[in-house]
PyMOL Python script that loads the backbone (N, CA, C, O; Angstrom):
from pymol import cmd

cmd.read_pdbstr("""\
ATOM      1  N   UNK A   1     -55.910 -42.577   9.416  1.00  0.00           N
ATOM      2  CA  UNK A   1     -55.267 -41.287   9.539  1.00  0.00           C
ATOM      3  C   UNK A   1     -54.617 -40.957   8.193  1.00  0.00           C
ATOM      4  O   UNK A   1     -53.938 -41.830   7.653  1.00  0.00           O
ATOM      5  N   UNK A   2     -54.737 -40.039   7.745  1.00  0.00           N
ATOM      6  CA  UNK A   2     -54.392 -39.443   6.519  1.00  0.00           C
ATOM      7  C   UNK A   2     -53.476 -38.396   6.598  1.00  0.00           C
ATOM      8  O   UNK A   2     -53.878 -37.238   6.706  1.00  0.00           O
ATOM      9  N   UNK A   3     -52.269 -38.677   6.556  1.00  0.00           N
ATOM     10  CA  UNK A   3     -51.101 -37.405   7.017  1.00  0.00           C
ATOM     11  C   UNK A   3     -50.396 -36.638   5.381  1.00  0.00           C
ATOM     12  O   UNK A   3     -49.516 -37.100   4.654  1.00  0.00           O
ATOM     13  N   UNK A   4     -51.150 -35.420   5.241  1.00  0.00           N
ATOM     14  CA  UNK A   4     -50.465 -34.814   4.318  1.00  0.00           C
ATOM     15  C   UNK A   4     -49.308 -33.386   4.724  1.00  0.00           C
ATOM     16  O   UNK A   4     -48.976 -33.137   5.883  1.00  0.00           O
ATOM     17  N   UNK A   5     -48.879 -32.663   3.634  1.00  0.00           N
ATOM     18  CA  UNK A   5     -48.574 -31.701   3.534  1.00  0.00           C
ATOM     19  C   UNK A   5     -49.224 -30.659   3.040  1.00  0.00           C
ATOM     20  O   UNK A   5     -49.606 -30.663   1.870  1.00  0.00           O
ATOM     21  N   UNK A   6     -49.406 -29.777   3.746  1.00  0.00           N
ATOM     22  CA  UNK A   6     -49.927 -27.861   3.426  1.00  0.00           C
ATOM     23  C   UNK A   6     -49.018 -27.321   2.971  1.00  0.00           C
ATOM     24  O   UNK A   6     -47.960 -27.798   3.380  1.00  0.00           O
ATOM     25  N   UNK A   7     -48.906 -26.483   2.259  1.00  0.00           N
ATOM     26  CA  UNK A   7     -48.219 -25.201   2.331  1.00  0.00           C
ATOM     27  C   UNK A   7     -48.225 -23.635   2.881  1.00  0.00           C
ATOM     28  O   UNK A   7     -48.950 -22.726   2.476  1.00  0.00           O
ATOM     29  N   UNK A   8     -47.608 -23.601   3.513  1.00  0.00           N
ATOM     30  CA  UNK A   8     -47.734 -22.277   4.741  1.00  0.00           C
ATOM     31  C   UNK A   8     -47.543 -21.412   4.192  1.00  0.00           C
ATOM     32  O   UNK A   8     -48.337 -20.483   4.341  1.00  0.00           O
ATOM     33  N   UNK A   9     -46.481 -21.251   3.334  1.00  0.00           N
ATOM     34  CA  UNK A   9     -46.106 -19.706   3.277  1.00  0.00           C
ATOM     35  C   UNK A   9     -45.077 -20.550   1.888  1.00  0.00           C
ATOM     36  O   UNK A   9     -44.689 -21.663   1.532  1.00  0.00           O
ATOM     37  N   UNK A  10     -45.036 -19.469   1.599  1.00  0.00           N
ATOM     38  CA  UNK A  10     -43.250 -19.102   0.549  1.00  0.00           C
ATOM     39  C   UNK A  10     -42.861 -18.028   0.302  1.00  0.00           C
ATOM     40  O   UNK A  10     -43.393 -16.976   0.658  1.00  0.00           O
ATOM     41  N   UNK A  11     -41.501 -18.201  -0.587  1.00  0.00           N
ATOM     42  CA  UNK A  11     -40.989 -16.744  -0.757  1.00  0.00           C
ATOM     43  C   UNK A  11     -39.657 -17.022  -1.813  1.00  0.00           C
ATOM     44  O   UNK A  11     -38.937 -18.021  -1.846  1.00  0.00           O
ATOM     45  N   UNK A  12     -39.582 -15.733  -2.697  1.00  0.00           N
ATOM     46  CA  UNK A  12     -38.936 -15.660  -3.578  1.00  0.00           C
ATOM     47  C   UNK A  12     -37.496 -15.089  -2.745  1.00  0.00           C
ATOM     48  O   UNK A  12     -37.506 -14.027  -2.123  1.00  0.00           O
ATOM     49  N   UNK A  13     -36.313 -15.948  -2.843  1.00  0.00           N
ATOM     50  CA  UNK A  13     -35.330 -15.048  -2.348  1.00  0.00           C
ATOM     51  C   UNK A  13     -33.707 -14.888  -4.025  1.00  0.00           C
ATOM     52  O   UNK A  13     -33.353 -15.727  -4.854  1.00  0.00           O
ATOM     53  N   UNK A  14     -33.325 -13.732  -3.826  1.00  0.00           N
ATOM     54  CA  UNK A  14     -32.829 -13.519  -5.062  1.00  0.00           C
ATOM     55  C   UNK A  14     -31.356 -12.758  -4.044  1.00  0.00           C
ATOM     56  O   UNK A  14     -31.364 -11.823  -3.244  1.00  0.00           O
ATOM     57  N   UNK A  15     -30.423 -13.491  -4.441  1.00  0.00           N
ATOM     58  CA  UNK A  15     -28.924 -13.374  -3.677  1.00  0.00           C
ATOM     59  C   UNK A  15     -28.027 -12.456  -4.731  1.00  0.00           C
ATOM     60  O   UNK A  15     -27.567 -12.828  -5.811  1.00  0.00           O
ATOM     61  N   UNK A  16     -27.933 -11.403  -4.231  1.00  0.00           N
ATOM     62  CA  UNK A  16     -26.974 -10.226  -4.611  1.00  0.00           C
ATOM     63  C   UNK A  16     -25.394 -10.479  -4.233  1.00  0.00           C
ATOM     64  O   UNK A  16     -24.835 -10.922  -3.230  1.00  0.00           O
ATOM     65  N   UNK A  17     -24.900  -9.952  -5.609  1.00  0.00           N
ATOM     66  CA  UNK A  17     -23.038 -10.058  -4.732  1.00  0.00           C
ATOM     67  C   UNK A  17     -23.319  -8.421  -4.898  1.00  0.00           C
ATOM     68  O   UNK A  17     -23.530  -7.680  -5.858  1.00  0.00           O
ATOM     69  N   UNK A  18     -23.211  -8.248  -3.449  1.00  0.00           N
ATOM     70  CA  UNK A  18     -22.192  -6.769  -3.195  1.00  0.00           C
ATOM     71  C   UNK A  18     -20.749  -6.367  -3.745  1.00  0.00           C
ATOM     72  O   UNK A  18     -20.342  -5.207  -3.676  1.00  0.00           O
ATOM     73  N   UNK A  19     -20.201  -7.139  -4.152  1.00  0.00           N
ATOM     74  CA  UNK A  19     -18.606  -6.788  -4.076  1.00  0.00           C
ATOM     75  C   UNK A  19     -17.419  -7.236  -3.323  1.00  0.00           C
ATOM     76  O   UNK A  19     -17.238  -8.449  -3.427  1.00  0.00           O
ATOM     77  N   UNK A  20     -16.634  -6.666  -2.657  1.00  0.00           N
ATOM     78  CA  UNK A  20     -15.746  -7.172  -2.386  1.00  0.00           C
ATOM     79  C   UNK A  20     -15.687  -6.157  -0.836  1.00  0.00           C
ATOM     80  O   UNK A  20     -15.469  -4.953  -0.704  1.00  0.00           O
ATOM     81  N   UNK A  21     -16.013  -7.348   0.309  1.00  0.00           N
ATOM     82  CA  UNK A  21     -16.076  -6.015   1.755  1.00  0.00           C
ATOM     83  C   UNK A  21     -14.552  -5.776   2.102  1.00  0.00           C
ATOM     84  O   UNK A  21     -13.698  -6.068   1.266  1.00  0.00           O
ATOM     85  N   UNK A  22     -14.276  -5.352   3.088  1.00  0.00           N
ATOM     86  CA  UNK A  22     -12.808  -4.274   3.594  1.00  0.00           C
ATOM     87  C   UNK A  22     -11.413  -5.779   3.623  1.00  0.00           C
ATOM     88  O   UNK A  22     -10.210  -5.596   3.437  1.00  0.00           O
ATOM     89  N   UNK A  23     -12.018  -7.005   3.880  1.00  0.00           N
ATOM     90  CA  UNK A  23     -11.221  -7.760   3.863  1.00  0.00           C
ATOM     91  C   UNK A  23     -10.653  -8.890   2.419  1.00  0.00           C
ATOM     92  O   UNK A  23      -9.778  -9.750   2.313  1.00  0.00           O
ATOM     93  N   UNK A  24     -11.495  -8.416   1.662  1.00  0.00           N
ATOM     94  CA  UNK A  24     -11.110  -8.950   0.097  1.00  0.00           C
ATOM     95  C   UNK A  24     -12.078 -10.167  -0.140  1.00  0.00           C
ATOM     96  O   UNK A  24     -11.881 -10.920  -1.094  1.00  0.00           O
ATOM     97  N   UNK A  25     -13.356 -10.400   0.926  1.00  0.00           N
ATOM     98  CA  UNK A  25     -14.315 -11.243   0.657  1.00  0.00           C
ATOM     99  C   UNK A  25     -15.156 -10.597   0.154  1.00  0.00           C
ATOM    100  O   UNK A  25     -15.301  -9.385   0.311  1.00  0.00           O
ATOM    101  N   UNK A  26     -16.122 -11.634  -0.817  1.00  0.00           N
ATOM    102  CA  UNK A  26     -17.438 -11.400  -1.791  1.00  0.00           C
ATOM    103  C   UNK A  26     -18.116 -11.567  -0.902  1.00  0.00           C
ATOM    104  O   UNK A  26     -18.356 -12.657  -0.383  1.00  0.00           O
ATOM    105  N   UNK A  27     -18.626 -10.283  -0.512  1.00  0.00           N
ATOM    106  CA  UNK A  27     -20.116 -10.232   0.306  1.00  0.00           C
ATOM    107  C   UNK A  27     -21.832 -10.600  -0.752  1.00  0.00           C
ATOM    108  O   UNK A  27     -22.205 -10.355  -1.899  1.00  0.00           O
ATOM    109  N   UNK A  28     -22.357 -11.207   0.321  1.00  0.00           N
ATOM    110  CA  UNK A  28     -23.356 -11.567  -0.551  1.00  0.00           C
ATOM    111  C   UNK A  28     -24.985 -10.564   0.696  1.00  0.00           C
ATOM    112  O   UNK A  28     -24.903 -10.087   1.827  1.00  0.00           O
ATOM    113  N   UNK A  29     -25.948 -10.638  -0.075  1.00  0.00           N
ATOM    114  CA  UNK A  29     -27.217 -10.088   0.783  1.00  0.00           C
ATOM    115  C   UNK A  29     -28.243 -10.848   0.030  1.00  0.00           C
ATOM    116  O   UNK A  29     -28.185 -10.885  -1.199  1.00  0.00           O
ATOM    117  N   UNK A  30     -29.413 -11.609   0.853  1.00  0.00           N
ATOM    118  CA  UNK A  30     -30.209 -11.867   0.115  1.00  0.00           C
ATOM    119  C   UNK A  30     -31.558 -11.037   0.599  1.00  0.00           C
ATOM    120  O   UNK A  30     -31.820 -10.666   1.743  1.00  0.00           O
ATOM    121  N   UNK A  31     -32.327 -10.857  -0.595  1.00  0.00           N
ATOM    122  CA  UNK A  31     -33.650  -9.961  -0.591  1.00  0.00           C
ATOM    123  C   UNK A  31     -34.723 -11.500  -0.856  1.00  0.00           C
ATOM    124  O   UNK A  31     -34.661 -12.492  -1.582  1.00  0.00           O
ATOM    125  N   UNK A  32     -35.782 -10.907   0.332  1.00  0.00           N
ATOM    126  CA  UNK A  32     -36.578 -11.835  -0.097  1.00  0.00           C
ATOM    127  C   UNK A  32     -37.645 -11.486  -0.386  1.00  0.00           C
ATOM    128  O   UNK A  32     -38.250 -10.748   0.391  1.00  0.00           O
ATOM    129  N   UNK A  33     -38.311 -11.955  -1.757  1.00  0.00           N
ATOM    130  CA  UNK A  33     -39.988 -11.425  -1.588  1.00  0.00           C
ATOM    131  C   UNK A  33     -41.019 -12.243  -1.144  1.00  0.00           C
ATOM    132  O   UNK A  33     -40.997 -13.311  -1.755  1.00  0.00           O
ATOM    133  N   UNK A  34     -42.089 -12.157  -0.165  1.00  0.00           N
ATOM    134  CA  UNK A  34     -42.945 -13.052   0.623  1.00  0.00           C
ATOM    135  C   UNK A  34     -44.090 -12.717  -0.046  1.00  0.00           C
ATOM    136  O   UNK A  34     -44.351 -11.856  -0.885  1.00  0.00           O
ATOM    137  N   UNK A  35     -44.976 -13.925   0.720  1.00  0.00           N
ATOM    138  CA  UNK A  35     -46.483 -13.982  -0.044  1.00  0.00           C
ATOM    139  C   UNK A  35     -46.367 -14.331  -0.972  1.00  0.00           C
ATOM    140  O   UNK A  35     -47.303 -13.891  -1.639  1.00  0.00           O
ATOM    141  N   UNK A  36     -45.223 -15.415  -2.030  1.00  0.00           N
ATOM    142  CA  UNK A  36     -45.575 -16.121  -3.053  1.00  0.00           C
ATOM    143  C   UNK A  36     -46.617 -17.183  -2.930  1.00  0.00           C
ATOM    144  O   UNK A  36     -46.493 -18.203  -2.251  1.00  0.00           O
ATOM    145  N   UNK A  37     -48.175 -16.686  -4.008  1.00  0.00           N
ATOM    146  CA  UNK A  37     -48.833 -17.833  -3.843  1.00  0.00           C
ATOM    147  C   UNK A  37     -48.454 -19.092  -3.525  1.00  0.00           C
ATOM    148  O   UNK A  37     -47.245 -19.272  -3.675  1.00  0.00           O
ATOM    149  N   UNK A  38     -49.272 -20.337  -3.006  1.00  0.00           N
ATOM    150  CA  UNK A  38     -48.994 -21.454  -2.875  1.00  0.00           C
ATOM    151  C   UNK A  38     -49.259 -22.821  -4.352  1.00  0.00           C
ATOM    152  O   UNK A  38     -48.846 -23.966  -4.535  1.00  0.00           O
ATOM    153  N   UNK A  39     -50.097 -21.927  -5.068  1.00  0.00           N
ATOM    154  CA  UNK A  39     -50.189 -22.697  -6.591  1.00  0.00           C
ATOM    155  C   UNK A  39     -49.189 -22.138  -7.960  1.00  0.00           C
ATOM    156  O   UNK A  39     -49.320 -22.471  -9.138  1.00  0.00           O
ATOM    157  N   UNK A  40     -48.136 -21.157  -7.346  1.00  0.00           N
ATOM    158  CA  UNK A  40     -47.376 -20.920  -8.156  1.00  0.00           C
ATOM    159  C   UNK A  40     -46.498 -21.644  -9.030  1.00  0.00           C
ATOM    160  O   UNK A  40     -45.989 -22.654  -8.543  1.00  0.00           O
ATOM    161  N   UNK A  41     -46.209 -21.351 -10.208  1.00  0.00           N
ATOM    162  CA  UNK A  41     -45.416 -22.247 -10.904  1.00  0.00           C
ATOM    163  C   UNK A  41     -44.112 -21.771 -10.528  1.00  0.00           C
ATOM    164  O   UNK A  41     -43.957 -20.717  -9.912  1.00  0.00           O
ATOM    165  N   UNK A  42     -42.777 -22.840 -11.036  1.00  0.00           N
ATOM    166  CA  UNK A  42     -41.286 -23.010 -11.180  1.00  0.00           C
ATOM    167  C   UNK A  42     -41.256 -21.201 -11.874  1.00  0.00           C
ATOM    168  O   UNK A  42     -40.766 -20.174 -11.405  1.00  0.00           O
ATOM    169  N   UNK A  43     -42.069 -21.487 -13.238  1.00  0.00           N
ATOM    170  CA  UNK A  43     -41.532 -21.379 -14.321  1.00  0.00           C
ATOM    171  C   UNK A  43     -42.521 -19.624 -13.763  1.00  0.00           C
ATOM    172  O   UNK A  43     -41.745 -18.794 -14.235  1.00  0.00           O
ATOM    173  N   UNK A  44     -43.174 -19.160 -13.384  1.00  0.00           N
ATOM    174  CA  UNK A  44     -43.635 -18.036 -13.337  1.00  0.00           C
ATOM    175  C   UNK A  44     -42.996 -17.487 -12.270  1.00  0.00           C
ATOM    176  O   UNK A  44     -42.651 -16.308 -12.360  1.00  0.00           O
ATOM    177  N   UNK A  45     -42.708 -18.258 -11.025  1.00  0.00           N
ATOM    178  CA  UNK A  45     -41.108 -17.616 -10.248  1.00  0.00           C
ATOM    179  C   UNK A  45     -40.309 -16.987 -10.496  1.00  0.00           C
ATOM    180  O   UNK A  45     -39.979 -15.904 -10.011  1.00  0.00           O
ATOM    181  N   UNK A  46     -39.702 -17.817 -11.618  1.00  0.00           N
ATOM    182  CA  UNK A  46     -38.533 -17.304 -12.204  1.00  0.00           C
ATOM    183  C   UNK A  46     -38.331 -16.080 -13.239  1.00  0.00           C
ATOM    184  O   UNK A  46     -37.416 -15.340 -13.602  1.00  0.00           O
ATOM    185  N   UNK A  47     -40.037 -16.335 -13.573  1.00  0.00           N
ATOM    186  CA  UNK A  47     -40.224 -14.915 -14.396  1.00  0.00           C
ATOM    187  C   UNK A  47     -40.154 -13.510 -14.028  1.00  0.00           C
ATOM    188  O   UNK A  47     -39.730 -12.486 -14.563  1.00  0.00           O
ATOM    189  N   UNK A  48     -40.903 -13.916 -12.566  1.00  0.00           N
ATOM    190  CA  UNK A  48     -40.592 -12.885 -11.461  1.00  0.00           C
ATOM    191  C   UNK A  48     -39.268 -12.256 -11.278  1.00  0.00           C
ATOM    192  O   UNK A  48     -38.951 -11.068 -11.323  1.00  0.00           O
ATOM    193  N   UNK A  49     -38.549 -13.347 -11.056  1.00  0.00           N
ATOM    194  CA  UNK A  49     -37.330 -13.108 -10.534  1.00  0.00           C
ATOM    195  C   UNK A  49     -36.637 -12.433 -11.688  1.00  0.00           C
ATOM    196  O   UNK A  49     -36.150 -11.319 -11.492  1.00  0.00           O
ATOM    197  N   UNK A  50     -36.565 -12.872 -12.602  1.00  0.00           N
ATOM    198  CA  UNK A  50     -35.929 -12.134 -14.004  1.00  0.00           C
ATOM    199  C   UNK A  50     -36.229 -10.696 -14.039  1.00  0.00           C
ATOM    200  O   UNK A  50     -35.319  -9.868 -14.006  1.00  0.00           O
ATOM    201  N   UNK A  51     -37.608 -10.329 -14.112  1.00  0.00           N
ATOM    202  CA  UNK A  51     -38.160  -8.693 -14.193  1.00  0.00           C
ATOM    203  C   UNK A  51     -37.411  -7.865 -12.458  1.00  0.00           C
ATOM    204  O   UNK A  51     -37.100  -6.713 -12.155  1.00  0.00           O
ATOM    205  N   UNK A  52     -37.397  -8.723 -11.979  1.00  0.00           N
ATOM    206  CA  UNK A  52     -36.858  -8.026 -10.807  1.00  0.00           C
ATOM    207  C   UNK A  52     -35.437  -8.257 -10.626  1.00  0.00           C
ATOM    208  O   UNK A  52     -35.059  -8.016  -9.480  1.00  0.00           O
ATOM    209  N   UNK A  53     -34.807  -8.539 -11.193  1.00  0.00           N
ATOM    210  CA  UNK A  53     -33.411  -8.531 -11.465  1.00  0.00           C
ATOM    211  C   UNK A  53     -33.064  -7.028 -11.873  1.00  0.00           C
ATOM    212  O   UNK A  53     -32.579  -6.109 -11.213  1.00  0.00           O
ATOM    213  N   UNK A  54     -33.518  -7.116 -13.295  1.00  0.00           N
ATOM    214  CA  UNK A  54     -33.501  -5.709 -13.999  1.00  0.00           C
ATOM    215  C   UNK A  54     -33.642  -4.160 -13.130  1.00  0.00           C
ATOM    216  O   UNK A  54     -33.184  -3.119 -13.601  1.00  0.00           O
ATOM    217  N   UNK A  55     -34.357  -4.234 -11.795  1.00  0.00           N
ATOM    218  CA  UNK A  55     -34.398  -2.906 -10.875  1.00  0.00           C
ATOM    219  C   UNK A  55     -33.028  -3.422  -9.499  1.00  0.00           C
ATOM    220  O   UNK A  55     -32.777  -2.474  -8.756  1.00  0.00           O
ATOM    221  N   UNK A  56     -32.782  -3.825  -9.397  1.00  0.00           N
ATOM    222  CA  UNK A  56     -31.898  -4.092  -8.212  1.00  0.00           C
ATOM    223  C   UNK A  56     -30.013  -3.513  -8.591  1.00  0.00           C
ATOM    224  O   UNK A  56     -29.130  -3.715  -9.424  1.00  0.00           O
ATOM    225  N   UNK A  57     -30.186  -2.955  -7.711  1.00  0.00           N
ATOM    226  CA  UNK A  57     -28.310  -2.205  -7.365  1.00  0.00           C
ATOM    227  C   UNK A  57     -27.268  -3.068  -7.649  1.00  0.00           C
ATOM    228  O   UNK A  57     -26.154  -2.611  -7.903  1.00  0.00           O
ATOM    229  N   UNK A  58     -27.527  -4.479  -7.637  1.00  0.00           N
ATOM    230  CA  UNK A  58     -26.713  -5.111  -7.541  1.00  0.00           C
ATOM    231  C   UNK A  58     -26.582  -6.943  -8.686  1.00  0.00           C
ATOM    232  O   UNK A  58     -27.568  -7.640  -8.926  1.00  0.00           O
ATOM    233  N   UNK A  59     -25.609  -7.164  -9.004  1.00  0.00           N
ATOM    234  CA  UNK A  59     -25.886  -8.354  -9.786  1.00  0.00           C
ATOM    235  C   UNK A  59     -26.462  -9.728  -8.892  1.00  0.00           C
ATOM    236  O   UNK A  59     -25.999 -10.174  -7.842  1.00  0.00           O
ATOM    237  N   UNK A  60     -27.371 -10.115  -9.515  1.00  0.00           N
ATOM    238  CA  UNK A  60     -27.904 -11.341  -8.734  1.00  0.00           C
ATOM    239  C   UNK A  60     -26.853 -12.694  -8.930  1.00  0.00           C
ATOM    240  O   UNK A  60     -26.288 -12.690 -10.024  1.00  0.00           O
ATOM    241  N   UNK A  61     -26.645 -13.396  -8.382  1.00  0.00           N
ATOM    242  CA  UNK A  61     -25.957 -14.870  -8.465  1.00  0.00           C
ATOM    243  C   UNK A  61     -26.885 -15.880  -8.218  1.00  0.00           C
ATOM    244  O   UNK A  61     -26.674 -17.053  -8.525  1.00  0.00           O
ATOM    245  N   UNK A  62     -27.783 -15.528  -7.743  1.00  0.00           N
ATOM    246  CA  UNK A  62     -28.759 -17.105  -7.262  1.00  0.00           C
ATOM    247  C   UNK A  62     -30.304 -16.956  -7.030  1.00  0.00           C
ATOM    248  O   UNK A  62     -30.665 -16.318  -6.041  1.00  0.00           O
ATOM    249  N   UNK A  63     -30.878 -17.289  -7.546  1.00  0.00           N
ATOM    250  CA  UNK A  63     -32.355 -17.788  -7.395  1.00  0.00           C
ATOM    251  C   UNK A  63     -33.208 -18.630  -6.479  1.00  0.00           C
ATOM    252  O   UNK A  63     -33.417 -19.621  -7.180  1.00  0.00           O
ATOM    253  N   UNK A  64     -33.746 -18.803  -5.478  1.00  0.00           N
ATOM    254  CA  UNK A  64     -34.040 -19.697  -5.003  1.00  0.00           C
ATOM    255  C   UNK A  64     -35.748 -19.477  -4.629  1.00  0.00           C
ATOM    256  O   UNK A  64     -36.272 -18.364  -4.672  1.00  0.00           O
ATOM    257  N   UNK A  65     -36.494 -20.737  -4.261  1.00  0.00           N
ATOM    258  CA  UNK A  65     -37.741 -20.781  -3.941  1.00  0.00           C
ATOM    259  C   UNK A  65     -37.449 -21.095  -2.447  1.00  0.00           C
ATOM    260  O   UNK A  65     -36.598 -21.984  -2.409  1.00  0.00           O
ATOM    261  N   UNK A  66     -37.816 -20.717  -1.239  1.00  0.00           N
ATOM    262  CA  UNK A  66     -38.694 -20.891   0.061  1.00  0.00           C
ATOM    263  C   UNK A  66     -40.036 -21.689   0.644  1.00  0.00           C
ATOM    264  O   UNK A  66     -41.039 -21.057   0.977  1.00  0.00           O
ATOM    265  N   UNK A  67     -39.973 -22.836   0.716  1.00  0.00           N
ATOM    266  CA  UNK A  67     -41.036 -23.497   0.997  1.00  0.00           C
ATOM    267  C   UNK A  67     -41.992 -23.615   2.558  1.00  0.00           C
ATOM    268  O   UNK A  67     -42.435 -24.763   2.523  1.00  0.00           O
ATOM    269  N   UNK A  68     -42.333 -23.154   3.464  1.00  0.00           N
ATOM    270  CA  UNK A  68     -42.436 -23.832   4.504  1.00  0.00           C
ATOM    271  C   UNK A  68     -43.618 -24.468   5.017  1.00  0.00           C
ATOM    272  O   UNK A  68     -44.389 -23.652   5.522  1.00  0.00           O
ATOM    273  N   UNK A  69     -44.013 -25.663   5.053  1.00  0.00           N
ATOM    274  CA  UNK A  69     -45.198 -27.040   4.708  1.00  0.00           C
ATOM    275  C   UNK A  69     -45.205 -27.294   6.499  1.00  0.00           C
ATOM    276  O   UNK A  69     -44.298 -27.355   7.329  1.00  0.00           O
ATOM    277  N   UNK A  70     -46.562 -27.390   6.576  1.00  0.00           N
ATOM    278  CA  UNK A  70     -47.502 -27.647   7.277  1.00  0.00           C
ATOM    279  C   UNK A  70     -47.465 -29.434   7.473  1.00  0.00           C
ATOM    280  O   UNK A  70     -47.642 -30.067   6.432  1.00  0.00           O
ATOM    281  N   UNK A  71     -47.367 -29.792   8.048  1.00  0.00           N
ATOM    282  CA  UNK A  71     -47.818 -31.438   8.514  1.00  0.00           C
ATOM    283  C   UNK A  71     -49.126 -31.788   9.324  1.00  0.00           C
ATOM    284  O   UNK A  71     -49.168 -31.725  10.553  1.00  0.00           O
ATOM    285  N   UNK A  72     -50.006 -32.097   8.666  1.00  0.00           N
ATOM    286  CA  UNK A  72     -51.703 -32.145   9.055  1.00  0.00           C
ATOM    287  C   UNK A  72     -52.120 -33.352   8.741  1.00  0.00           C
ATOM    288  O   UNK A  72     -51.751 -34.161   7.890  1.00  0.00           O
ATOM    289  N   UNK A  73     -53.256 -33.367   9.857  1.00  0.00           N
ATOM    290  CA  UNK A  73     -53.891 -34.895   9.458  1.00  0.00           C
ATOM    291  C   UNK A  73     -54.960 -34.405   8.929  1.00  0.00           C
ATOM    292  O   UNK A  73     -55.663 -33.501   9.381  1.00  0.00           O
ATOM    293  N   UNK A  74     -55.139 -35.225   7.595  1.00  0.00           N
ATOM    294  CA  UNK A  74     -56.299 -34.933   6.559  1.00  0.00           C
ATOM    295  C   UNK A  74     -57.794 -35.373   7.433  1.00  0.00           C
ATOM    296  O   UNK A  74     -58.862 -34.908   7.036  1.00  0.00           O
ATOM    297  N   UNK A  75     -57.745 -36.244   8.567  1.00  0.00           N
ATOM    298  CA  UNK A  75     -59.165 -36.741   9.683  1.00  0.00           C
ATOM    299  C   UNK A  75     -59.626 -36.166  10.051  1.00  0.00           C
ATOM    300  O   UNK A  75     -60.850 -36.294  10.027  1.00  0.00           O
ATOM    301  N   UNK A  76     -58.936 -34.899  10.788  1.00  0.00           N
ATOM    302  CA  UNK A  76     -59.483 -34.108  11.712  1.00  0.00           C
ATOM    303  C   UNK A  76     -59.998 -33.181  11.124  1.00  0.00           C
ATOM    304  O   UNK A  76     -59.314 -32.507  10.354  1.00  0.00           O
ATOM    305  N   UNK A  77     -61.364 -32.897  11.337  1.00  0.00           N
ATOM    306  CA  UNK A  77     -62.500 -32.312  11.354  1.00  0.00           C
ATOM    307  C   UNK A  77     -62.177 -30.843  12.591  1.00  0.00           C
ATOM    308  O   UNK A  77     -62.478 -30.948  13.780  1.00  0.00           O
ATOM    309  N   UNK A  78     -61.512 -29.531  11.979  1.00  0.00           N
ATOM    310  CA  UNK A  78     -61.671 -28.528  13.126  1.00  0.00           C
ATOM    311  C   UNK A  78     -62.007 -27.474  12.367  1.00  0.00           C
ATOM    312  O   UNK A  78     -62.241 -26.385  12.891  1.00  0.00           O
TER     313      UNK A  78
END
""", "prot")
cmd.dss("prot")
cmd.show_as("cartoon", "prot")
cmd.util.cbc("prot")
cmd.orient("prot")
């Protein structure tokens, strides 16, 4: 039995501070973009994420990648 990992899906998510909501907390929103290939690089992510910084309302604070992996047996024949 040969048990690997797939990759299902991903997604670029890029975390906005809104400001400051009615109670004096830093609200945050995150935007996510989906359908990031599965052979994508770190480093072309982030390139993404940079050019799309530049159109958004709001200052970004955080970067992150979205992974979600598949658990399959490499045997089965379907």
């Amino acid at each position: 039995m040969a048990i690997k990992t797939k990759i299902a899906a991903q997604s670029l998510v890029l975390t906005m501070n809104l400001g400051e909501d009615k109670n004096g907390k830093i609200a945050f929103k995150n935007l996510s973009l989906k359908q990031v290939k599965p052979n994508a690089t770190d480093e072309g992510i982030h390139t993404v994420a940079e050019a799309v910084k530049g159109i958004l309302p709001y200052p970004v604070e955080g970067v992150s990648k979205n992974t979600l992996s598949e658990i399959v047996d490499d045997t089965i024949v379907g």
